[in-house]
MIDOGU-275747 format. One line per field, with one value per atom (N, C-alpha, C, CB): residue in one letter; atom name; x, y, z. Coordinates in Angstrom, 2 decimals, always signed. Atoms other than C-alpha are relative to their C-alpha. Glycine has a CB too. Example, Ala and Ser with C-alpha at 12.3 -4.5 7.8 and 13.67 -1.06 7.14 Angstrom:
BEGIN
type <- A / A / A / A / S / S / S / S
atom <- N / CA / C / CB / N / CA / C / CB
px <- +0.89 / +12.30 / +0.90 / -0.99 / -0.82 / +13.67 / -0.77 / +0.41
py <- -1.19 / -4.50 / +1.20 / +0.03 / -1.19 / -1.06 / +1.09 / +0.46
pz <- +0.00 / +7.80 / +0.00 / +1.25 / -0.06 / +7.14 / +0.73 / -1.42
//
This chain:
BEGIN
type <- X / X / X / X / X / X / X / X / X / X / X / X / X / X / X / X / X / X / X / X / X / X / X / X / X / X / X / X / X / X / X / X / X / X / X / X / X / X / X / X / X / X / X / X / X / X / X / X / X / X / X / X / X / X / X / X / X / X / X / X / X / X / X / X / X / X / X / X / X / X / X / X / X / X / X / X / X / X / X / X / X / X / X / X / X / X / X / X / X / X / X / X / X / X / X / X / X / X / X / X / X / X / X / X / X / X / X / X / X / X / X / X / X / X / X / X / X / X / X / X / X / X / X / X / X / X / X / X / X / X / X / X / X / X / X / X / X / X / X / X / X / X / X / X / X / X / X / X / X / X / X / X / X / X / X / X / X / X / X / X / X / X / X / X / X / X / X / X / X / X / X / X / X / X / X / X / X / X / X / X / X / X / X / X / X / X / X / X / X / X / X / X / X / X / X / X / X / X / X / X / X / X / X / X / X / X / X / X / X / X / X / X / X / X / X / X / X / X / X / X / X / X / X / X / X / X / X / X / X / X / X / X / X / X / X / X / X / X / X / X / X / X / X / X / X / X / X / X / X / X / X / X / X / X / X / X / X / X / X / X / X / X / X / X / X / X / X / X / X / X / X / X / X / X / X / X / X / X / X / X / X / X / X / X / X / X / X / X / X / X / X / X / X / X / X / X / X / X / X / X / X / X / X / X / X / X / X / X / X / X / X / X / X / X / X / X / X / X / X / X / X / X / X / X / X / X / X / X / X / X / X / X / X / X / X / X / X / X / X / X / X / X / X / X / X / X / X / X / X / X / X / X / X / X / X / X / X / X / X / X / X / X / X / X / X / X / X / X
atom <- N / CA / C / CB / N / CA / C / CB / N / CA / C / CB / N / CA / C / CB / N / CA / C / CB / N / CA / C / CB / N / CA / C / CB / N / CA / C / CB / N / CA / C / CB / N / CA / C / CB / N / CA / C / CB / N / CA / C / CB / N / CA / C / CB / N / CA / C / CB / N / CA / C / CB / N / CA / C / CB / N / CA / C / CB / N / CA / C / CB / N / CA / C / CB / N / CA / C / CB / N / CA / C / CB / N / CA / C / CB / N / CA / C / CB / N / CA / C / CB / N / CA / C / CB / N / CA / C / CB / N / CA / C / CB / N / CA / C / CB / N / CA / C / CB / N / CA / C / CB / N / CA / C / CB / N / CA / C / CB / N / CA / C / CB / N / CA / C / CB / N / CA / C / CB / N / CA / C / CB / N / CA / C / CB / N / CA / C / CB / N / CA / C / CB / N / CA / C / CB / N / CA / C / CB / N / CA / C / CB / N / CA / C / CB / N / CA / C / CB / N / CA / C / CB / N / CA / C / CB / N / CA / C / CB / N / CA / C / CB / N / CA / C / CB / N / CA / C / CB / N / CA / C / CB / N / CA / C / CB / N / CA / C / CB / N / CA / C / CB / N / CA / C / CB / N / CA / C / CB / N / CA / C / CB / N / CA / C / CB / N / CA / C / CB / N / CA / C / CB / N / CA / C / CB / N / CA / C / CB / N / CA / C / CB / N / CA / C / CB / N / CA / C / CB / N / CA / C / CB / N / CA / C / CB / N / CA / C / CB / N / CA / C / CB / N / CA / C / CB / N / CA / C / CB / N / CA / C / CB / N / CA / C / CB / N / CA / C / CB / N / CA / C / CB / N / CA / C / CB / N / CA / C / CB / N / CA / C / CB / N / CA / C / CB / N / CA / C / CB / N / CA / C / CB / N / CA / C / CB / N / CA / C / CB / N / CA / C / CB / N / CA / C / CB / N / CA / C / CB / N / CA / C / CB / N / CA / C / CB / N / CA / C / CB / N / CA / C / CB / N / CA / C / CB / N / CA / C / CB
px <- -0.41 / +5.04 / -1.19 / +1.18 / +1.13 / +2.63 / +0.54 / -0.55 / -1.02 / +3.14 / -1.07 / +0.31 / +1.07 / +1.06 / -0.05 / +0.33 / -0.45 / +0.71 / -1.01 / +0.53 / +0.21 / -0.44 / -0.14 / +0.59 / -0.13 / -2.32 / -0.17 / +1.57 / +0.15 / -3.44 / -1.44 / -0.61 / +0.70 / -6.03 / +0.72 / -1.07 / -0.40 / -3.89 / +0.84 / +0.71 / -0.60 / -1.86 / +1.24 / +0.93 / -1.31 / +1.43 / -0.39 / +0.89 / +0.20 / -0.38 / -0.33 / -0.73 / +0.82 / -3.16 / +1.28 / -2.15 / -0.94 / -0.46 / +1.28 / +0.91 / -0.51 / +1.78 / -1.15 / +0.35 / +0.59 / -1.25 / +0.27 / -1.93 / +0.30 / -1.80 / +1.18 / -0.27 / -1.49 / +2.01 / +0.23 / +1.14 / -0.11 / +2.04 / -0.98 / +0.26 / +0.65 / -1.17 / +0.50 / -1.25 / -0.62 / +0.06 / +1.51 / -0.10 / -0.52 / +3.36 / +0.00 / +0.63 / +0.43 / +1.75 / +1.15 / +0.02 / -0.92 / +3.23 / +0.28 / +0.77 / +0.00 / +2.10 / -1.42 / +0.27 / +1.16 / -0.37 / -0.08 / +0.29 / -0.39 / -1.22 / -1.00 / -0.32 / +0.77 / -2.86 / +0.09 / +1.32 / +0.30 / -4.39 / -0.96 / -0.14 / +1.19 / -6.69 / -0.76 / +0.98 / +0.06 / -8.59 / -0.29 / -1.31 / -0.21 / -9.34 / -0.95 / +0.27 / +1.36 / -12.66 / +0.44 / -1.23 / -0.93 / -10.35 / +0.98 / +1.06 / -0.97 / -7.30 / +0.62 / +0.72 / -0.19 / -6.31 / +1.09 / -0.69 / -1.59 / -2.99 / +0.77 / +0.35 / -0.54 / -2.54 / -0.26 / -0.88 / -0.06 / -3.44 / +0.82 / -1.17 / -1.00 / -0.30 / -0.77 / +1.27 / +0.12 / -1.86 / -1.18 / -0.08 / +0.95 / -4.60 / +1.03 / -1.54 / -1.14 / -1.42 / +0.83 / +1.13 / -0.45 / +0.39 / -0.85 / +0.23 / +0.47 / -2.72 / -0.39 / -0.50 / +0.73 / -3.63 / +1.35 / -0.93 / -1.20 / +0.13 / +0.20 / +1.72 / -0.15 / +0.52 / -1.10 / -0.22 / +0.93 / -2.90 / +0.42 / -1.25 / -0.35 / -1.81 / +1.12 / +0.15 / -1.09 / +1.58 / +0.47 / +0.20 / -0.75 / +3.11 / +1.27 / -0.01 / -1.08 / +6.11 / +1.13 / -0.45 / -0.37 / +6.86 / -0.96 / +0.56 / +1.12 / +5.32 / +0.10 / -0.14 / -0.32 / +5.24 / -0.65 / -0.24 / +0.68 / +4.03 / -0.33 / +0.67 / +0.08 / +2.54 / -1.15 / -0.45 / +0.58 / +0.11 / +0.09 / +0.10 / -1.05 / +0.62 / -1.84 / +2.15 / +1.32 / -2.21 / +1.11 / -0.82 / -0.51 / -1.84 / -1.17 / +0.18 / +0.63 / -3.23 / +0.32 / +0.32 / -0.70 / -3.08 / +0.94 / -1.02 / -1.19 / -0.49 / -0.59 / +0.31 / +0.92 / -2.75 / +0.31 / -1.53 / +0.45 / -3.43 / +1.89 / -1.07 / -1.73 / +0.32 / +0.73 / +0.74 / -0.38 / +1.44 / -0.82 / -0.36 / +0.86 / -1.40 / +0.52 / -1.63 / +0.33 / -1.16 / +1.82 / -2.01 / -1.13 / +2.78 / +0.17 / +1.47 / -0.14 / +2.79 / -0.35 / -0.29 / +1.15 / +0.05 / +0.59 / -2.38 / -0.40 / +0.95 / +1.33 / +0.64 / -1.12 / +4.42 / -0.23 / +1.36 / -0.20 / +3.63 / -0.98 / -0.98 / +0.86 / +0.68 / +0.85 / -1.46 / -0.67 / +2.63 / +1.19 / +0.74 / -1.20 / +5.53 / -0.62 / +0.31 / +0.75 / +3.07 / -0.37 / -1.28 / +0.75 / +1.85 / +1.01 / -0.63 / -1.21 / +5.39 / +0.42 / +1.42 / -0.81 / +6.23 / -0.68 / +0.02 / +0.74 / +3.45 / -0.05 / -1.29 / -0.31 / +4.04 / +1.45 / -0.40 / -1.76 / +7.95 / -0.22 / +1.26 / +0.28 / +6.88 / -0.11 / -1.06 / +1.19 / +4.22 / +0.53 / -2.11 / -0.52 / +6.23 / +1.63 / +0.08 / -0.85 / +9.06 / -0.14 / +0.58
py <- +0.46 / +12.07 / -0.64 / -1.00 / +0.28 / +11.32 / -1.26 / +1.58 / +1.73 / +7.61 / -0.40 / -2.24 / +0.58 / +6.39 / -1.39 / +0.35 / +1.29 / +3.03 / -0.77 / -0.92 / +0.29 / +1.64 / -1.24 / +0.46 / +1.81 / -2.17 / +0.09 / -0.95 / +0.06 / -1.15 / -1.59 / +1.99 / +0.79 / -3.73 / -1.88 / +0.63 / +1.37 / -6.69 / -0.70 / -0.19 / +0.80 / -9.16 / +1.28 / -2.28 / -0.70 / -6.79 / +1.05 / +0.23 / -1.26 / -3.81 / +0.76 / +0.22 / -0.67 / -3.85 / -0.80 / -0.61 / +0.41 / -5.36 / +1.33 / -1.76 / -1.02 / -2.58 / +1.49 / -0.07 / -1.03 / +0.09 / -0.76 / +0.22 / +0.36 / -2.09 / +0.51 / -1.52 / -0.09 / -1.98 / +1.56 / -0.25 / -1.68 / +1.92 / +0.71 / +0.73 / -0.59 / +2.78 / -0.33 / -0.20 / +0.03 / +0.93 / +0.43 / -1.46 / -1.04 / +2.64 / +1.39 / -0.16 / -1.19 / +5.77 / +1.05 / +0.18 / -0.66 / +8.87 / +0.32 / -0.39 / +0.32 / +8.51 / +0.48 / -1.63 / -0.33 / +10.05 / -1.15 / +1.60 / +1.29 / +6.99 / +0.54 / -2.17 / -0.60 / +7.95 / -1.63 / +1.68 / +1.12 / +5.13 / +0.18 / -1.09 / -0.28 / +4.90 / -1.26 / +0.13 / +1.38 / +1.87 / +0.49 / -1.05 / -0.05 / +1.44 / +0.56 / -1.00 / -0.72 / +3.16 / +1.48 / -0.03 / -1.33 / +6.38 / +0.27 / -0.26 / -0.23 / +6.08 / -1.17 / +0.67 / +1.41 / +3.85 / +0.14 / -0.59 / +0.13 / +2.94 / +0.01 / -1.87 / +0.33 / +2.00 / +1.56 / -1.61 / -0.71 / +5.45 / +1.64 / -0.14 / -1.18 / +8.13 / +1.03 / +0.64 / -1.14 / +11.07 / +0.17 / +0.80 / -0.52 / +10.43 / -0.01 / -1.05 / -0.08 / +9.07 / +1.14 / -1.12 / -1.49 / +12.47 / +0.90 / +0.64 / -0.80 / +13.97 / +0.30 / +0.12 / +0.08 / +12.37 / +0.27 / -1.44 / -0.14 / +12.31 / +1.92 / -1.13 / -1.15 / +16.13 / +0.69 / +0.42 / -0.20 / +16.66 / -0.42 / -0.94 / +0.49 / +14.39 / +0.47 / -1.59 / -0.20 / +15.18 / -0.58 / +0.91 / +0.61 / +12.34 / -0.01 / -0.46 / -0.02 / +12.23 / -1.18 / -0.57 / +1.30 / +8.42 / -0.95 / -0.62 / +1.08 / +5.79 / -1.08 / -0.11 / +1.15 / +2.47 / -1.17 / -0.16 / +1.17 / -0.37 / -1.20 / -0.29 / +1.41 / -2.87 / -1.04 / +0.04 / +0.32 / -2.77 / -0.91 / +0.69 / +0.74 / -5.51 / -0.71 / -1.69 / +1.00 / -7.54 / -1.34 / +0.29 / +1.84 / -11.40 / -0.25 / -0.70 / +0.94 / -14.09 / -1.40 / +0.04 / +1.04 / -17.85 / -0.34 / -1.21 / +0.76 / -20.23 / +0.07 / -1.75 / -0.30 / -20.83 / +1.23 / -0.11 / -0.95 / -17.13 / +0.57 / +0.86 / -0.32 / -16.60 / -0.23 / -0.19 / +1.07 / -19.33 / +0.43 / -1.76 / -0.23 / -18.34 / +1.26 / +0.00 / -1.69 / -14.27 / +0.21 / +1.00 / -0.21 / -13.95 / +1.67 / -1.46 / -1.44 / -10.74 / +0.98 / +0.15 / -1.21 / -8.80 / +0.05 / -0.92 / +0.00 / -9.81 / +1.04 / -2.02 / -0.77 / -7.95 / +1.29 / -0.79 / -1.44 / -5.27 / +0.63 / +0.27 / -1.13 / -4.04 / +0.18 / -0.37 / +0.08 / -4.72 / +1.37 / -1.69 / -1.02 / -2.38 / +1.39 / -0.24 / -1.37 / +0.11 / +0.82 / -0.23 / -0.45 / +0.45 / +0.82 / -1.24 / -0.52 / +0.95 / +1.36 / -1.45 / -0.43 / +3.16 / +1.57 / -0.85 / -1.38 / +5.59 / +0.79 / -0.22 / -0.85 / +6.26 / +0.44 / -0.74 / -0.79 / +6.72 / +0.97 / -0.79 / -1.27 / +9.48 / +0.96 / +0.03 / -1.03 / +10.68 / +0.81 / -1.25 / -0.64 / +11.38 / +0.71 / -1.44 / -0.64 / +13.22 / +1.01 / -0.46
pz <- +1.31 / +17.16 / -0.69 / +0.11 / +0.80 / +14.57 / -1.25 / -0.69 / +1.27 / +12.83 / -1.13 / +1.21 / +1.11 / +9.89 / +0.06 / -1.52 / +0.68 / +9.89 / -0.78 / +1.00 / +0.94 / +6.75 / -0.21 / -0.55 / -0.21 / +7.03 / +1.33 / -0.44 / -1.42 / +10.54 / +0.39 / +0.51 / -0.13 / +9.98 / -0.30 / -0.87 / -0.20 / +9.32 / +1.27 / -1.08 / -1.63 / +11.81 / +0.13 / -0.17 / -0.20 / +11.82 / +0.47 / -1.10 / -0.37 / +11.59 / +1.30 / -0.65 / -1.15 / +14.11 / +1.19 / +0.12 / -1.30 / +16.56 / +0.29 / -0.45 / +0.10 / +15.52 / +0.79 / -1.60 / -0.50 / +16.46 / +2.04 / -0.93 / -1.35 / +20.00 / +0.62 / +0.29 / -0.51 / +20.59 / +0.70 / -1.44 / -0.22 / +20.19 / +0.42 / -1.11 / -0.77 / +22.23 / +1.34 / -0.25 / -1.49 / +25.33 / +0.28 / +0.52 / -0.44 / +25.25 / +0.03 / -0.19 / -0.29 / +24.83 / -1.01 / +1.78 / +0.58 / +23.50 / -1.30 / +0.31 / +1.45 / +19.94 / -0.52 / -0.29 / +0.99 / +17.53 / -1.26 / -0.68 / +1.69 / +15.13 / -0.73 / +0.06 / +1.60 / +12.00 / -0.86 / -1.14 / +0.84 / +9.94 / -0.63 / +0.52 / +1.68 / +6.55 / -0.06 / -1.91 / +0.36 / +5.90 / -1.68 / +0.96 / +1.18 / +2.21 / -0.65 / -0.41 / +0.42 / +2.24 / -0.33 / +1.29 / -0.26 / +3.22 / -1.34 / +1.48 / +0.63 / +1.13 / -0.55 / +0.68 / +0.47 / -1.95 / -0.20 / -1.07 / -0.39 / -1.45 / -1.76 / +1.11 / +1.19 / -4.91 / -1.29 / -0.41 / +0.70 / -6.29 / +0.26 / -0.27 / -0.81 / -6.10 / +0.30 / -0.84 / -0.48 / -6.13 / +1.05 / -1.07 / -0.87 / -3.78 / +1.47 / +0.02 / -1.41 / -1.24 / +0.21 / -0.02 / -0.21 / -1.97 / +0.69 / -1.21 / -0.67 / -0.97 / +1.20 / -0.38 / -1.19 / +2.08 / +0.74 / +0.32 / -1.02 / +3.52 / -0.09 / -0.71 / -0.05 / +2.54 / +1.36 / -1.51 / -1.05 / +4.36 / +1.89 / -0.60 / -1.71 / +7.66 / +0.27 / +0.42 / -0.20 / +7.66 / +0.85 / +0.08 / -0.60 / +9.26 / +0.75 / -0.52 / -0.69 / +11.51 / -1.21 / +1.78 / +0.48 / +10.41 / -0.56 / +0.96 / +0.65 / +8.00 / +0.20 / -1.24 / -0.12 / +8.86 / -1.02 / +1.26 / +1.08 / +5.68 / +0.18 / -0.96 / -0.34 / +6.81 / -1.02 / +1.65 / +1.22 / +3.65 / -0.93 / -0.52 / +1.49 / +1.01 / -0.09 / +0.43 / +0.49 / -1.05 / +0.23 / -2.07 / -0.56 / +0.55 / -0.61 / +1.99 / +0.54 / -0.88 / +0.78 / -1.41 / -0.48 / +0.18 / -1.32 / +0.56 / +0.65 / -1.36 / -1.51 / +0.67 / +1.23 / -4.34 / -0.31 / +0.18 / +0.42 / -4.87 / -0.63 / +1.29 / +0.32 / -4.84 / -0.61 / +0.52 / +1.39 / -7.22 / -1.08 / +0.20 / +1.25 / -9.65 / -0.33 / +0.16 / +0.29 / -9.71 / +0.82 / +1.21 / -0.82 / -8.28 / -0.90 / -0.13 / +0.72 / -10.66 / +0.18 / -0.88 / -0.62 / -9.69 / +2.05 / -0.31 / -1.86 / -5.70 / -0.09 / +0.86 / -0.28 / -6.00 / -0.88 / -0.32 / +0.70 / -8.73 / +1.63 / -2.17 / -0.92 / -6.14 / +0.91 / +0.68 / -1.26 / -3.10 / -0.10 / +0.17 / +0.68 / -4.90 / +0.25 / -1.87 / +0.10 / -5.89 / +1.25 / -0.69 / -1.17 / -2.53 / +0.85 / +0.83 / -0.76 / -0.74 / -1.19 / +0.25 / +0.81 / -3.69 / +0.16 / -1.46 / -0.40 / -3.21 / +1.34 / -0.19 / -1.22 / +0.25 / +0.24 / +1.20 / +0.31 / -0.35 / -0.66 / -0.92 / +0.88 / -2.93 / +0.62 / -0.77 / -0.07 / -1.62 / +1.97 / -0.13 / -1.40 / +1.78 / -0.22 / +1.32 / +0.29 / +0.32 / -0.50 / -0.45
//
């Protein structure tokens, strides 16, 4: 089975990749941001068409601290949206 998981570099993610190499049995597929910009649909249509994933897992989101979160709460959830929104698309 072939999983995407998306944010393999943050705390959820890369614990999510660790999780699913030591039970084995798994093709993980991951992008960092040099690869694939989460925030632009048609490059995520192109790369999921290309990989063809089994399963996606999102563990992607722009964080900020407390500050960053209270200041910009707009931009934190539109991207965060955008991000889940393009891989729901772009995997259907």
């Amino acid at each position: 089975m072939k999983i995407f998981i998306a944010g393999h570099r943050g705390m959820v993610g890369s614990a999510l990749v660790r999780e699913a190499q030591l039970r084995g049995g798994y093709e993980i597929l991951t992008a960092g941001r040099e690869e694939l910009d989460l925030l632009n649909q048609a490059e995520c249509r192109a790369w999921l068409e290309d990989q063809k994933p089994d399963q996606i897992i999102i563990a992607a989101a722009k964080v900020g601290g407390i500050h960053a979160n209270a200041t910009y709460p707009a931009e934190f959830i539109y991207e965060n949206l955008a991000i889940a929104t393009h891989l729901i698309e772009g995997s259907r």
